[in-house]
C-alpha positions in Angstrom: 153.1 355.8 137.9 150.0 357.8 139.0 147.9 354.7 137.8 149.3 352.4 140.3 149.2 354.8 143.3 144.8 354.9 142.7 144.9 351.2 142.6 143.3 350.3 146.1 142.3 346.8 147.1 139.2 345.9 149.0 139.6 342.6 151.4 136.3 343.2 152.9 134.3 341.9 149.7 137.4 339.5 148.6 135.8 336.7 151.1 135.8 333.3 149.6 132.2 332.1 148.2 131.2 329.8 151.1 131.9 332.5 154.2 129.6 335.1 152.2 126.8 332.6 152.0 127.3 331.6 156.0 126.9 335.5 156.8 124.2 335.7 154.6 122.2 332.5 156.3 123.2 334.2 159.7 121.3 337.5 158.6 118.3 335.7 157.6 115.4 335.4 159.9 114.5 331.7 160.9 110.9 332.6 161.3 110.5 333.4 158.0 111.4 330.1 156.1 109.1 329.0 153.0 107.0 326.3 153.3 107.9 322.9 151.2 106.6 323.0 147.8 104.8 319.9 145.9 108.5 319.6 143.9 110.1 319.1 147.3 107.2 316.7 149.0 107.7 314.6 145.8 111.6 314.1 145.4 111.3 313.0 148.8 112.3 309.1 149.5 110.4 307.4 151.9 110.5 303.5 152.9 107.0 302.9 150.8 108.9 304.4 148.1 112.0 301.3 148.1 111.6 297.7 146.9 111.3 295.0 149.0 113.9 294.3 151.7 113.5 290.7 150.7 114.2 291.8 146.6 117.3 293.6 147.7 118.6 290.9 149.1 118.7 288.8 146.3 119.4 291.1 143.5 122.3 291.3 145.7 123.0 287.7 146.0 122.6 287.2 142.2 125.0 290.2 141.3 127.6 288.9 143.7 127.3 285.2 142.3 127.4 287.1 138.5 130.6 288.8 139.6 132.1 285.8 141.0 131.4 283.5 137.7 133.4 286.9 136.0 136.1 286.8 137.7 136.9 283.4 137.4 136.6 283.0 133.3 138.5 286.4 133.5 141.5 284.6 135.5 140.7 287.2 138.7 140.0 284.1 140.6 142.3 280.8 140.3 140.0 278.1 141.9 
């Protein structure tokens, strides 16, 4: 009996994962944030770095015209 008398609980550390990491990010300075490294410029995804609006477009058109030939030799579609 004397054993479960000493057991205390703490709810000030028992805060779920996500609330300790807010209070953490509030404690932080803004001033001092790191500046971006070369890992971060380069996974970076600009509009140079995607195809050809023009490519898209068709790649789409043919994958749509592919699915549609599926589905009817499947029985999907009953023309």
């Amino acid at each position: 009996m004397q054993f479960q008398e000493n057991q205390t609980t703490k709810t000030e550390n028992n805060l779920p994962l996500a609330e300790k990491e807010l209070d953490e990010m509030k404690t932080t300075e803004i001033g001092k944030s790191e500046p971006i490294t070369q890992v971060q410029k380069d996974s970076i995804i600009t509009a140079e770095d995607l195809p050809d609006p023009r490519f898209i477009g068709f790649a789409l058109v043919i994958l749509t015209a592919f699915l549609f030939v599926a589905a009817i030799y499947y029985g999907i579609i009953n023309p």
